[in-house]
Structures are given as C-alpha cells and as structure tokens.
Z-matrix of the N, CA and C atoms (Angstrom, degrees):
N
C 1 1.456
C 2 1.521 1 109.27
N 3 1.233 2 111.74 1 143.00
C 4 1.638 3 116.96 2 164.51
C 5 1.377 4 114.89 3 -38.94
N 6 1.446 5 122.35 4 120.68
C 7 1.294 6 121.88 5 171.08
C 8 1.696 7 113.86 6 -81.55
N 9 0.977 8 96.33 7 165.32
C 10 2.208 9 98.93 8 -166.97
C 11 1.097 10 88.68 9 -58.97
N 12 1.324 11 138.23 10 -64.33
C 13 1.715 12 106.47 11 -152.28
C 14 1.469 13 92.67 12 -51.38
N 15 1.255 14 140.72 13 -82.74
C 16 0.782 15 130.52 14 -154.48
C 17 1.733 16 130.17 15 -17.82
N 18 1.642 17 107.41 16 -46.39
C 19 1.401 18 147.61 17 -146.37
C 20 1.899 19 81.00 18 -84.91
N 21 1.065 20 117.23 19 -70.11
C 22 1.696 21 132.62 20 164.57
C 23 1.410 22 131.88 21 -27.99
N 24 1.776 23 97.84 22 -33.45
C 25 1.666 24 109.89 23 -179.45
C 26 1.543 25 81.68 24 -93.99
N 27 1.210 26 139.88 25 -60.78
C 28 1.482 27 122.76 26 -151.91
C 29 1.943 28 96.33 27 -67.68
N 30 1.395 29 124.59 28 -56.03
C 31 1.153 30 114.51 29 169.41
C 32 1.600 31 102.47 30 -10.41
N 33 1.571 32 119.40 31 -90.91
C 34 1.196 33 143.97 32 -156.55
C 35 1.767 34 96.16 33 -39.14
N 36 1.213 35 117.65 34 -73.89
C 37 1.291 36 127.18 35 -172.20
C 38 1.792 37 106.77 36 -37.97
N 39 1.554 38 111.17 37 -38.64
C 40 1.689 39 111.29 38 -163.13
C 41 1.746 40 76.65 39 -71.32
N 42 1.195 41 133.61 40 -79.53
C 43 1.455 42 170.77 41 174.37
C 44 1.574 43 73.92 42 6.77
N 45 1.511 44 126.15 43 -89.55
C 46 1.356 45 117.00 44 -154.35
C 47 1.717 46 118.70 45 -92.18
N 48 1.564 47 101.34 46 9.25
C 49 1.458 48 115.89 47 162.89
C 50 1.466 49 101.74 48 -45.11
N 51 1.842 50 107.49 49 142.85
C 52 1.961 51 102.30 50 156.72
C 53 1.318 52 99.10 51 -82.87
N 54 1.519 53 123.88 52 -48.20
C 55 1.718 54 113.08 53 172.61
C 56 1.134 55 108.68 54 -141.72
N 57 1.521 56 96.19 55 164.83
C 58 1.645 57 104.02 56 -166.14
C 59 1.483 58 103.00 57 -129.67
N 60 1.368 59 120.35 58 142.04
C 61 1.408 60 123.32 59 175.42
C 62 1.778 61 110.44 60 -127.75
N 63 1.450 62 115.60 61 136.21
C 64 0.875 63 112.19 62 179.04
C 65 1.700 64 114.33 63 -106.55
N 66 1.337 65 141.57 64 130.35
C 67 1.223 66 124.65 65 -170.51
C 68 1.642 67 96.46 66 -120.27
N 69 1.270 68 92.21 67 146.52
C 70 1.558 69 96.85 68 179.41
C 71 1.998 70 105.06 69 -164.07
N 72 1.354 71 89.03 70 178.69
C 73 1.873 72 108.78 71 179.38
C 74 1.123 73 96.59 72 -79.95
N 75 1.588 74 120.47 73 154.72
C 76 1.485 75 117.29 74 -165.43
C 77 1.988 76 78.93 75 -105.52
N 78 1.513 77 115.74 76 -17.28
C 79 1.583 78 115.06 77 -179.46
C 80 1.459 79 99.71 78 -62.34
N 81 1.152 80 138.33 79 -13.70
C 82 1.577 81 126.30 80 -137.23
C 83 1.509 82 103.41 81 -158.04
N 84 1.710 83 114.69 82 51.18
C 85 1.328 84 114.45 83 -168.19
C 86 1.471 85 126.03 84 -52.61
N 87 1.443 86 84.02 85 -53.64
C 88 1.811 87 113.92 86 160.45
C 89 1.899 88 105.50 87 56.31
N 90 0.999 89 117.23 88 40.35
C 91 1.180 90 116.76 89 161.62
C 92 2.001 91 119.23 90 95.21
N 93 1.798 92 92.65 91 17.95
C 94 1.539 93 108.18 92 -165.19
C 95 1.499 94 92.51 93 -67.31
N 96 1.222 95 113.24 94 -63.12
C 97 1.661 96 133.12 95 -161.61
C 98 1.206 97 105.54 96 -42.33
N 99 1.673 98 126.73 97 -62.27
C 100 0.961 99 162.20 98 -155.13
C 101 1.931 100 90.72 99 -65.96
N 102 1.147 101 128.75 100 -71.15
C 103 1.461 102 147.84 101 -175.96
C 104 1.166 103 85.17 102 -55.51
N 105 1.185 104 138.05 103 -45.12
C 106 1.986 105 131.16 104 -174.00
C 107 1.565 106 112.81 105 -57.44
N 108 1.646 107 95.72 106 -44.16
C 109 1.071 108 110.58 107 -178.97
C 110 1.296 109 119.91 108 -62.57
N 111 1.140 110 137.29 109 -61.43
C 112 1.193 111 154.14 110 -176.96
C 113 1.788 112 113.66 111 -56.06
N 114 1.339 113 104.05 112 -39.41
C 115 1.693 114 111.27 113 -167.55
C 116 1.730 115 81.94 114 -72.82
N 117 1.631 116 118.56 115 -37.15
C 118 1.742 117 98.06 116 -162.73
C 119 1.267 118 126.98 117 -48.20
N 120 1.888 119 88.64 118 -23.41
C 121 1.664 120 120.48 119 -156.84
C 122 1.599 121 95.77 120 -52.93
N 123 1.790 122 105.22 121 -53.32
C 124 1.251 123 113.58 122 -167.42
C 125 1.635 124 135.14 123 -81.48
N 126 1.552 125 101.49 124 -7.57
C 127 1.875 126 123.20 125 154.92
C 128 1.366 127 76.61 126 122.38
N 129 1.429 128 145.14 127 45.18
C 130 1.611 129 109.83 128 149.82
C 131 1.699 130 83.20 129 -148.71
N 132 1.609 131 82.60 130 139.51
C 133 1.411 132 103.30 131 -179.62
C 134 1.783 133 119.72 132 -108.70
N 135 1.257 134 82.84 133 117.14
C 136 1.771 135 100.88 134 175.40
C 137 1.483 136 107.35 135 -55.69
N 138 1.234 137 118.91 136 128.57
C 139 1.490 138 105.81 137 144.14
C 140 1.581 139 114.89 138 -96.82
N 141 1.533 140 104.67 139 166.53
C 142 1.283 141 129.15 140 167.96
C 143 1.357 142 126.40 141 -91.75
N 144 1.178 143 135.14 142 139.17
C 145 1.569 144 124.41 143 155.54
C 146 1.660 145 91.26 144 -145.97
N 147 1.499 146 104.20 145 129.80
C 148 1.523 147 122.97 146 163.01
C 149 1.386 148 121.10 147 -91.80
N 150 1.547 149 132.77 148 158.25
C 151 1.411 150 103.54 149 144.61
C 152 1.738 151 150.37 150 -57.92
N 153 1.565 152 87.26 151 -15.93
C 154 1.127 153 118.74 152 -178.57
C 155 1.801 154 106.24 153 -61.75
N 156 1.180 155 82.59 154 -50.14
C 157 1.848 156 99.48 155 168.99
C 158 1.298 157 139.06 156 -115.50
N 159 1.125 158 109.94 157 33.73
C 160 1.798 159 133.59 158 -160.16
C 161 1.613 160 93.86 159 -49.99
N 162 1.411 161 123.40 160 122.67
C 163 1.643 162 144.42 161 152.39
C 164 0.945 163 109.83 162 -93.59
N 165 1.578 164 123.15 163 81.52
C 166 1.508 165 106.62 164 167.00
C 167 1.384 166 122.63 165 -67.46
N 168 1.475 167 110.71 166 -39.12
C 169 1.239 168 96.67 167 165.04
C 170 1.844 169 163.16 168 -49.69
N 171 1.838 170 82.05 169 -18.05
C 172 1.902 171 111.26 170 176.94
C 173 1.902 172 72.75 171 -81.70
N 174 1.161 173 124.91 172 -49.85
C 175 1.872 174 94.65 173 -165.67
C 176 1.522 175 130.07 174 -102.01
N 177 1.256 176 102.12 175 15.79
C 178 1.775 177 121.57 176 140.59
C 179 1.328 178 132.39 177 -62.85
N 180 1.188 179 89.89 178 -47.93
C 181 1.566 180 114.22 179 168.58
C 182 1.571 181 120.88 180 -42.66
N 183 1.528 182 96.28 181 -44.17
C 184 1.594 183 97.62 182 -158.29
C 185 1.343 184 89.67 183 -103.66
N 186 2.194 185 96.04 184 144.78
C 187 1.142 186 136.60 185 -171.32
C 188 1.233 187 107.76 186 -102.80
N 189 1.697 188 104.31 187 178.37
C 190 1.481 189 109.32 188 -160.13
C 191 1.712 190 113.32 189 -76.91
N 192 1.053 191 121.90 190 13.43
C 193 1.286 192 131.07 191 165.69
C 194 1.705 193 123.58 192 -86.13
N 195 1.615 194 105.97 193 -19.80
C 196 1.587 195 122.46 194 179.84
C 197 1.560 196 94.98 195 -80.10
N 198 1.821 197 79.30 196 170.38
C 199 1.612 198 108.17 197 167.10
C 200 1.059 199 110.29 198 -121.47
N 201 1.741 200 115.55 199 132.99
C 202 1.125 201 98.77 200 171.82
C 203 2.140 202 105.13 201 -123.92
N 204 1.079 203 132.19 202 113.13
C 205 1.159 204 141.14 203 -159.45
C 206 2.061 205 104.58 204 -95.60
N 207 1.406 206 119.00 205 123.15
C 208 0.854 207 141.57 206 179.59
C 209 1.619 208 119.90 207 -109.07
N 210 1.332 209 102.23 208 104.98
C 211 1.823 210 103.78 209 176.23
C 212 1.582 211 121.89 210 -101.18
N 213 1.045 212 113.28 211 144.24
C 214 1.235 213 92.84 212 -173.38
C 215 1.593 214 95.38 213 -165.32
N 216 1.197 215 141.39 214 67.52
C 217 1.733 216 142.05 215 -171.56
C 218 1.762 217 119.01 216 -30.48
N 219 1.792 218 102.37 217 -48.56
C 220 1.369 219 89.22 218 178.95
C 221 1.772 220 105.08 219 -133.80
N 222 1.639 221 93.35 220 42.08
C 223 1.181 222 114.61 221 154.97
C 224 2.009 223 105.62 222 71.38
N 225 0.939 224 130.63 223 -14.94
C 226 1.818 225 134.10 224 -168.79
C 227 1.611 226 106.78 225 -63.85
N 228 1.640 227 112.04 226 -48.95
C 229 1.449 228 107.51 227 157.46
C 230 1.592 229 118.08 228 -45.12
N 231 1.323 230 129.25 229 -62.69
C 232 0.595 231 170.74 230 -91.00
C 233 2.209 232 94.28 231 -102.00
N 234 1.557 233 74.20 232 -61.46
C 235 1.279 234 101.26 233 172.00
C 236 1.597 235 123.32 234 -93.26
N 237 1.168 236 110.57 235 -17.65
C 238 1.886 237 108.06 236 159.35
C 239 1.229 238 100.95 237 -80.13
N 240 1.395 239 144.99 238 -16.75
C 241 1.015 240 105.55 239 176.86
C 242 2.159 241 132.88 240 -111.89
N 243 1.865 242 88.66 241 27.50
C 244 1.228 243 103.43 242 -141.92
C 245 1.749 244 117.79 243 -71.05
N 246 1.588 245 85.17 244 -25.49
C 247 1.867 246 97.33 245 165.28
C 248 1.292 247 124.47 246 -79.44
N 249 1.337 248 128.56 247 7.47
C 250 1.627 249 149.02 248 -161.12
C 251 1.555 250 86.41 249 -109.44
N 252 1.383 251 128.92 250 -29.07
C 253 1.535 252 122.90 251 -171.72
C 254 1.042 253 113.63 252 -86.17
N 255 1.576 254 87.25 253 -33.04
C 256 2.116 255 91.33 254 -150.62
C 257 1.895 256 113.42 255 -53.29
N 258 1.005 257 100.09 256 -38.06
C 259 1.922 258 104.91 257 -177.97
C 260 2.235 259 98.43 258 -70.48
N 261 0.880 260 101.80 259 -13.74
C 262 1.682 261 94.84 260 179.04
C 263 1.616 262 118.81 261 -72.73
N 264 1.150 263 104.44 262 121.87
C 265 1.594 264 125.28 263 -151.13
C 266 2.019 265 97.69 264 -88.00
N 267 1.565 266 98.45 265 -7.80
C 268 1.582 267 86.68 266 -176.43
C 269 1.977 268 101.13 267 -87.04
N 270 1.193 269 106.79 268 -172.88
C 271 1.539 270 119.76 269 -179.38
C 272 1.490 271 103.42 270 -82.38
N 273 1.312 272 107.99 271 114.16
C 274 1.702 273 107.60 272 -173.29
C 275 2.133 274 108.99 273 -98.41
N 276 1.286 275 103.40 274 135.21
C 277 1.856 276 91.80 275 176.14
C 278 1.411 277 90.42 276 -131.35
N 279 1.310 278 107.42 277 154.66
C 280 1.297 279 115.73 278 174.14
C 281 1.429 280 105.24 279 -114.64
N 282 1.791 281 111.32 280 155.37
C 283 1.418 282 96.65 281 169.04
C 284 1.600 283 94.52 282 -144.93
N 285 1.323 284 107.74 283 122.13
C 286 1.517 285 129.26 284 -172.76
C 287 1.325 286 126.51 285 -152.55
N 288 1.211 287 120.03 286 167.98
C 289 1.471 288 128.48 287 -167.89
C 290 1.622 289 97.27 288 -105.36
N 291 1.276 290 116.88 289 -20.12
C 292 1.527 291 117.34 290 175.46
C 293 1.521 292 117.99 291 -88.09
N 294 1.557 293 102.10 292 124.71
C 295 1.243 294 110.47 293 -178.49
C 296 1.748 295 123.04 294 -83.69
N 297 1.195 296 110.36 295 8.63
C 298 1.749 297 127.40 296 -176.30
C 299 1.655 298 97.46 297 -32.23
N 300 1.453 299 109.51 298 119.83
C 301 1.439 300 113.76 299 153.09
C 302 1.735 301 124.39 300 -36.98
N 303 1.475 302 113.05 301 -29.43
C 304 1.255 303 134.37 302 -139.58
C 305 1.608 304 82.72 303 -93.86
N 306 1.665 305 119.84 304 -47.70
C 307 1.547 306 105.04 305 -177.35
C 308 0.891 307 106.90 306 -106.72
N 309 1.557 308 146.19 307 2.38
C 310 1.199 309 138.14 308 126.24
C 311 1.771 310 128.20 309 -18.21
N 312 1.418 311 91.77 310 -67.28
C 313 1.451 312 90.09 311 155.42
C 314 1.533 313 132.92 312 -84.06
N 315 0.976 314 119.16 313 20.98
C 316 1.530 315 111.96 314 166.87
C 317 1.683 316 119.52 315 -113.70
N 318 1.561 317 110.86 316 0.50
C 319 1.260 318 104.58 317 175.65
C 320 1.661 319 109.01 318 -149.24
N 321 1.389 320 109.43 319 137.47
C 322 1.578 321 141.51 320 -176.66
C 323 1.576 322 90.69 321 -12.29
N 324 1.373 323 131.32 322 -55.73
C 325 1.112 324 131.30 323 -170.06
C 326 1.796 325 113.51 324 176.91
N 327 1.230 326 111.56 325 132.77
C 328 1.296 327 138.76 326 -163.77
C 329 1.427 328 99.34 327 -98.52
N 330 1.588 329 106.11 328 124.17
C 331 1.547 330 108.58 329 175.32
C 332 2.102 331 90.12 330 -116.74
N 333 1.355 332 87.95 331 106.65
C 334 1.869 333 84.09 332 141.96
C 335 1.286 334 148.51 333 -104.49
N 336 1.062 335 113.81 334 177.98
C 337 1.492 336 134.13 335 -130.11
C 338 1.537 337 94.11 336 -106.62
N 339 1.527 338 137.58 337 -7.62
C 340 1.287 339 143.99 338 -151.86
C 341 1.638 340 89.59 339 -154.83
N 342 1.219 341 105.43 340 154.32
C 343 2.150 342 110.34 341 134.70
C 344 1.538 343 134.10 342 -86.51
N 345 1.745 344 90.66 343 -4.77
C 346 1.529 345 88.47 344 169.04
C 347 1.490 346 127.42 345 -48.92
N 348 1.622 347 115.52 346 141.63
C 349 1.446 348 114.78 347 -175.23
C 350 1.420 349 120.99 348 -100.59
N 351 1.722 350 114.23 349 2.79
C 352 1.131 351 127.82 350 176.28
C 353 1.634 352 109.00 351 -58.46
N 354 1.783 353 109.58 352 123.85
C 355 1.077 354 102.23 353 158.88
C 356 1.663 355 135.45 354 -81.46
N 357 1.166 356 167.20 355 -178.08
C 358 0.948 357 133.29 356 69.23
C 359 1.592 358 154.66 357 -134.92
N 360 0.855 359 103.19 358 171.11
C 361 2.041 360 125.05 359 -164.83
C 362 1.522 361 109.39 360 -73.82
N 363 1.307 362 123.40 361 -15.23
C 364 1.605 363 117.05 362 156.03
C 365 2.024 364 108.49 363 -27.15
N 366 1.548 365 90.37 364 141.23
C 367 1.520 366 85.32 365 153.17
C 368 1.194 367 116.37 366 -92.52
N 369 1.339 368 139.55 367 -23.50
C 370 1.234 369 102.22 368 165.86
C 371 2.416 370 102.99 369 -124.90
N 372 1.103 371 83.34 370 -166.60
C 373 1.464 372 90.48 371 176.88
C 374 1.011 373 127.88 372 -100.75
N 375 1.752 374 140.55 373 128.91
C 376 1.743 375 110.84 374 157.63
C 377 1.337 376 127.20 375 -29.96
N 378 1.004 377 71.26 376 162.39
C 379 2.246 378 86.81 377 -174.52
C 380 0.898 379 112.67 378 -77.89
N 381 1.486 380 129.16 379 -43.61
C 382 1.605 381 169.82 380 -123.33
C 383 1.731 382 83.57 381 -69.92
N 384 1.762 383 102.55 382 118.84
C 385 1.313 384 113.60 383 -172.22
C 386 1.729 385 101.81 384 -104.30
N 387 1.327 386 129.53 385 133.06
C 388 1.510 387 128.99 386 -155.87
C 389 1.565 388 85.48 387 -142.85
N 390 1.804 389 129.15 388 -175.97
C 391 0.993 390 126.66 389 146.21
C 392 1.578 391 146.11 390 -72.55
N 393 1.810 392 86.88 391 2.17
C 394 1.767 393 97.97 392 160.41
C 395 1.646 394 121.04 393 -75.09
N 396 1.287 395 105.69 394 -27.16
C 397 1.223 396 119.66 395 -161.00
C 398 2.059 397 103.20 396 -97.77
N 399 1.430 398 101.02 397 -9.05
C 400 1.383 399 109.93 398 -170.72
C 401 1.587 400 92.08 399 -103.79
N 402 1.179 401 98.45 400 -66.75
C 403 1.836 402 94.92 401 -171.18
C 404 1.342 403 119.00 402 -101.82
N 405 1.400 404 124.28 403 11.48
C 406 1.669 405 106.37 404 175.83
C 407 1.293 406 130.51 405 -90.95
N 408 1.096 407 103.49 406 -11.90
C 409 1.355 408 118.23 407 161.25
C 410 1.023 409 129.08 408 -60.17
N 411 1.614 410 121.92 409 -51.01
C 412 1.184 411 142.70 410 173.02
C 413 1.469 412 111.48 411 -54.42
N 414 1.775 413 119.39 412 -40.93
C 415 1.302 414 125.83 413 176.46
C 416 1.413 415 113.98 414 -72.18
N 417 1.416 416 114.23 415 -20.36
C 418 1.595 417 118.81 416 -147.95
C 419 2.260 418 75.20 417 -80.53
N 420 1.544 419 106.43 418 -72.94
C 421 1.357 420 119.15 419 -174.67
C 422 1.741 421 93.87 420 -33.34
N 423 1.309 422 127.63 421 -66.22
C 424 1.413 423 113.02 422 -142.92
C 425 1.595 424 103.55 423 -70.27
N 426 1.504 425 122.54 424 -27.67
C 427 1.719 426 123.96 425 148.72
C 428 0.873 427 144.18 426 -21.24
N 429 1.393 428 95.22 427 -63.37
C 430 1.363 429 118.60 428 171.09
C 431 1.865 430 118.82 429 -61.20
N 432 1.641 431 101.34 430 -55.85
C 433 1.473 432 83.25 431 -172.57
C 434 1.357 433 92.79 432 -83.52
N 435 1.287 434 152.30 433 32.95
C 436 1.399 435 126.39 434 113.91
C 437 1.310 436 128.64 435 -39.13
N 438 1.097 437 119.57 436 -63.62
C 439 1.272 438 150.93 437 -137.40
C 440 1.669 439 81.14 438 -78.95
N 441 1.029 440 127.49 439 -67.98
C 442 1.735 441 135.31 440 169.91
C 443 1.650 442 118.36 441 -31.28
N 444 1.938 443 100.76 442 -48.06
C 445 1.270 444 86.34 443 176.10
C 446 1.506 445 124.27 444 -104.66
N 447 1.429 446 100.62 445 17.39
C 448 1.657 447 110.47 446 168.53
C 449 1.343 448 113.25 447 -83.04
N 450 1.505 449 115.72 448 -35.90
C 451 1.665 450 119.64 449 157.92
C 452 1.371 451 129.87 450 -61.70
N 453 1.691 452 109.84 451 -52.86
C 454 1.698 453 111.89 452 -153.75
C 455 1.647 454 106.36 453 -102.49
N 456 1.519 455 101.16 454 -20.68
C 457 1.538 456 106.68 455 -170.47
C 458 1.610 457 120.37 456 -106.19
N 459 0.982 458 107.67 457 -41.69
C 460 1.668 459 116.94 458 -168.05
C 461 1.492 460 103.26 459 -86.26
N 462 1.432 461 122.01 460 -25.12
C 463 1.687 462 123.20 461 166.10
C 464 1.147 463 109.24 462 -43.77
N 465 1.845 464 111.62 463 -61.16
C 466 1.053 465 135.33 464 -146.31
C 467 1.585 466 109.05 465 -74.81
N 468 1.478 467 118.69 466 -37.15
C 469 1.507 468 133.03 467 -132.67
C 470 2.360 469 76.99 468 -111.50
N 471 1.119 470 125.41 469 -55.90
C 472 1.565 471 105.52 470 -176.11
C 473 1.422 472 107.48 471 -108.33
C-alpha cells in the first residue's frame, strides 16, 4: 500500500490542483464516487469521467495546472486507455496494482496498490479478481481523503 508520505504528496497535489478529474472503469468503481463525495464535503470538487461516460472534451480542456487521476486495480483499463492521455497537458497519476513499464512511463507518477517489486511489461493484465483488486482501492481513496483532511481541513476548522 502507499505509504503516507506518499498519501500527503498526492493530498497536496489534489489540494493546489484548479481541477481535478478522476477517470476510471464504470466495472471497477471501487470507492471513486464515494471519495467525490466526501472531498465536496470539504469545498473541492472532484470530477468524474467513466468509460461509461468518457468527456474528452472536460480532459482536453485541462491545463498544466490540473489533475488528472487514473484508476485502474489490475491495470487493463489502465492500459486501453493509455494513448487517449498521452497529448493531455494536465498532471496525470496513476493508481494501480500493475507495475507495466508502459504506464509507468506514461504518467507523472504511479502510486501502487501493493509493495510488490514485480514488474510487468504485458500489455495487458490478468483479470484475476483477489482482495487487492476488490478492496484496495477502496482503502487507497478512504486514506487518502484522510490524509487531505488531516492537512487542509482540521488545521484550519479548530
């Protein structure tokens, strides 16, 4: 799992984002909605984009001051959609259980989902659904917006 600093720098990055987009599988919600929900709580609003509902245009749009956040558990989204990014001028992170050289290099920085050090260079990934692929996602988001409102909110608020 992402260790806090880690959890702290992406905080920081959403934190001084002007907007943030999260893209994900509409198969593999894993706790996106939920993290939307919660950040509104705190005055910054997530967007969404699914495949289900792909806007390319909301992520053309965004400049090098955005976020643009990529989920993908065992990485197959992840990687169909990796030439659809590459021209996007905002700050791209991925967060996956797949270690592929291939999205390694295509985004600002890759947070995984494990400490495993296994790479690999497949284009795509097994499918093979485990409890990394069920709940880490879900843990990685509910961390995180801790981690956000232990910095940006609870300073601020007593």
């Amino acid at each position: 799992m992402a260790d806090l600093q880690n959890l702290s720098e992406l905080a920081e990055l959403i934190y001084r984002s002007k907007n943030v987009v999260l893209v994900y599988a509409v198969t593999s919600n894993s706790g996106v909605r939920e993290f939307q929900e919660e950040m509104i709580v705190t005055g910054k609003l997530i967007r969404i984009v699914s495949d289900a509902t792909a806007n390319m245009q909301l992520l053309e749009e965004l400049d090098e001051n955005d976020l643009l956040i990529t989920t993908s558990a065992t990485g197959n989204f992840a990687l169909a959609i990796v030439d659809n990014l590459k021209a996007l001028k905002a700050q791209k992170i991925l967060v996956t259980l797949n270690r592929s050289s291939v999205l390694k290099n295509a985004y600002r920085k890759v947070y995984y989902l494990t400490k495993t050090e296994v790479y690999n260079d497949h284009i795509t990934a097994h499918g093979d659904r485990n409890v990394y692929t069920k709940y880490a996602m879900t843990c990685f988001f509910d961390l995180l917006y801790h981690s956000y409102v232990a910095k940006y909110i609870e300073e601020n608020t007593y």
